[in-house]
C-alpha positions as CSV (number, residue, x, y, z in Angstrom):
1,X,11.8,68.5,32.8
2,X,11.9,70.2,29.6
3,X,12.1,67.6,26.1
4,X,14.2,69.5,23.2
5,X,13.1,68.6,19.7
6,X,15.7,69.5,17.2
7,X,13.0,68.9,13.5
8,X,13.8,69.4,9.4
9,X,12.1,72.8,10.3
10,X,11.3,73.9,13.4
11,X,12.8,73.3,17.0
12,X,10.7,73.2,20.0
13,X,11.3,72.8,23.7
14,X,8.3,71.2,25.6
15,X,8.2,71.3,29.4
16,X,7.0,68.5,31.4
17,X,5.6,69.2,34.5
18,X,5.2,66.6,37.6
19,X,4.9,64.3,34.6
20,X,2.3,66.5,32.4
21,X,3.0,68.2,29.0
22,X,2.4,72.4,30.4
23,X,1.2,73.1,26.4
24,X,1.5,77.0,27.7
25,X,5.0,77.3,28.2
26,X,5.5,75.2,24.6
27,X,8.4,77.4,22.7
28,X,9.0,77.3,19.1
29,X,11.5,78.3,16.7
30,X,11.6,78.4,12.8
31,X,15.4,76.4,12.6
32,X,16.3,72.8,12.5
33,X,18.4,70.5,10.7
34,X,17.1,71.7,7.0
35,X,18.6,75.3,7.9
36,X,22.1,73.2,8.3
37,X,21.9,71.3,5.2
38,X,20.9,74.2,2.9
39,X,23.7,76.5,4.7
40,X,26.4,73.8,3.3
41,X,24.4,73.4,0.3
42,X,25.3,77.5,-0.3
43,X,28.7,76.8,1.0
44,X,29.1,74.3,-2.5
45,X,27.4,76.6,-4.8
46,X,29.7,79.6,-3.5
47,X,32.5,78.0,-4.8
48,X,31.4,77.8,-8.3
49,X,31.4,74.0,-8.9
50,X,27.2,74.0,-9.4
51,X,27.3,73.8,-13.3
52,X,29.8,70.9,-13.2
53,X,27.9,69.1,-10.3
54,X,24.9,69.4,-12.1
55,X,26.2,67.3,-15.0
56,X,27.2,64.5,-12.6
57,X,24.5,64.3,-9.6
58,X,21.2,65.3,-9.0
59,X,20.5,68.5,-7.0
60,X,18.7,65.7,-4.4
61,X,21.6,63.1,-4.6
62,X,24.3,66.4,-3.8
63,X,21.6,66.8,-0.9
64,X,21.8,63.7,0.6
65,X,25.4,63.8,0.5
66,X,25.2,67.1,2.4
67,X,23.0,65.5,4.9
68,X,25.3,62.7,5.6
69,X,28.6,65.0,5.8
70,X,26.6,67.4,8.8
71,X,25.5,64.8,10.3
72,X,29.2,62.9,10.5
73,X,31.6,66.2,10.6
74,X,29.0,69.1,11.8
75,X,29.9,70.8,15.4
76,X,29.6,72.4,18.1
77,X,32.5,74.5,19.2
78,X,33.3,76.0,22.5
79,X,33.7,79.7,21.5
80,X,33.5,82.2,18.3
81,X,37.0,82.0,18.2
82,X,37.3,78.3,18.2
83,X,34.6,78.2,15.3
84,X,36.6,80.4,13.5
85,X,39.7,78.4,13.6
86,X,38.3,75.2,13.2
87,X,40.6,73.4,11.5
88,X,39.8,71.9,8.1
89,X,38.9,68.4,7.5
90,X,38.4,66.3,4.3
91,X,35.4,65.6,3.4
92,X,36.2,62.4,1.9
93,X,32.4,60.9,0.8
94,X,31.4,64.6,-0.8
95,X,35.1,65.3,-2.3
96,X,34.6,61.6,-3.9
97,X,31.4,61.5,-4.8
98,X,32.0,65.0,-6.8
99,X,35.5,64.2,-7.9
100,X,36.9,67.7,-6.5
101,X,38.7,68.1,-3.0
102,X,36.6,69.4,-0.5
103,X,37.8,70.6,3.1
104,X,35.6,72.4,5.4
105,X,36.5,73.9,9.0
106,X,34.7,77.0,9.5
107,X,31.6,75.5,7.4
108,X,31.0,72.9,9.6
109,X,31.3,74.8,12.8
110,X,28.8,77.0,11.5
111,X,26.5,74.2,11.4
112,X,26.8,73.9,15.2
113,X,26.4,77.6,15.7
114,X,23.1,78.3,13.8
115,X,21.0,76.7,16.8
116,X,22.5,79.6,19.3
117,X,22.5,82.2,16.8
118,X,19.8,81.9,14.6
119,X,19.7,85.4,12.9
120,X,23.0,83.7,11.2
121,X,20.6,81.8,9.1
122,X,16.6,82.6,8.0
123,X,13.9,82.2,5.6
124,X,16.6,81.6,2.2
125,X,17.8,78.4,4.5
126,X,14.5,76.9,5.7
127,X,12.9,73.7,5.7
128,X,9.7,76.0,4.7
129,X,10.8,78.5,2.4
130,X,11.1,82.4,2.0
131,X,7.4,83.1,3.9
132,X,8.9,81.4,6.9
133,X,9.9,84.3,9.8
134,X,13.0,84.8,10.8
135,X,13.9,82.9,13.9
136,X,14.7,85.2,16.8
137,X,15.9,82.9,20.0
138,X,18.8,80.5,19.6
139,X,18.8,77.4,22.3
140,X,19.4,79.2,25.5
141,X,17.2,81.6,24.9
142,X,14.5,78.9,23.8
143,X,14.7,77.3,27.1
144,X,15.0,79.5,29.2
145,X,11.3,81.4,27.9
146,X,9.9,78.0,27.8
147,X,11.4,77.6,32.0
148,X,10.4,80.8,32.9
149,X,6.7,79.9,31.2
150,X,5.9,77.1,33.4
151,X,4.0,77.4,37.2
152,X,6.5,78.4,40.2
C-alpha cells in the first residue's frame, strides 16, 4: 500500500510493503497546503486591497481566513478546462471579515491543481521560503516513482 501525506510544506508518499515501511522507495516533494494558502494570499494582494486590509486585520488573522476559505471552497476539478471555467462563488467569511466582495472560481480551482502541477507554484509560495527547490513531480508522478521504487 502506499500512505500519502499531504504536510504545511512538503508532500510525501510512503510505501508499505507486506506491512513494512520500504524507506527506499520514500518520495518527496517540496508542496503542501502552505503553497495553497500563500497562492490565495497573492490572489488578495493582486487585487490591490493590501493597504486597506492592513488597517483592519493582521497579516496572520487575513491568513487564517485564507486557510479556512481553501480548506471549505478549494478544489479539485476534472480537466484544465473545467478549472478554468469554474464558476465563481462568494466567499462569504473573507468578503465579511474584509468588508469588500470577494468571489473566486478560477482561484480556488487552482488550489486543487498545484498538487498535479507543481511547477505552477515554487519557492515564492512555500511553507520554507525562497531557498526551498522547485518541486518537479505533481501526485501521479509522486506515486508512481515511489511504486516503481519498491521490490517486484
Amino acid at each position: 500500500g502506499l500512505v500519502l501525506d499531504i504536510g504545511l510544506g512538503l508532500t510525501r508518499v510512503t510505501p508499505v510493503v507486506h506491512g513494512e515501511v520500504y524507506p527506499d522507495a520514500v518520495c518527496s516533494e517540496w508542496y503542501g497546503g502552505a503553497n495553497c494558502t500563500n497562492f490565495l494570499l497573492d490572489e488578495l494582494w493582486s487585487h490591490g486591497e493590501l493597504p486597506r486590509i492592513q488597517n483592519m486585520l493582521s497579516r496572520f488573522q487575513v491568513m487564517m481566513l485564507i486557510k479556512q476559505t481553501k480548506e471549505e471552497h478549494g478544489l479539485v476539478a476534472g480537466s484544465a478546462e473545467t478549472a478554468a471555467n469554474a464558476a465563481p462563488v462568494q466567499i462569504t467569511l473573507l468578503s465579511d471579515a474584509l468588508g469588500l466582495p470577494l468571489r473566486w472560481g478560477q482561484e480556488l480551482a487552482f488550489v486543487g491543481e498545484l498538487f498535479f502541477s507543481p511547477t505552477l507554484t515554487g519557492p515564492h509560495h512555500s511553507y520554507f521560503g525562497m531557498n526551498s527547490p522547485q518541486a518537479r513531480l505533481g501526485l501521479p508522478k509522486l506515486v508512481q516513482q515511489a511504486l516503481e521504487a519498491c521490490p517486484a
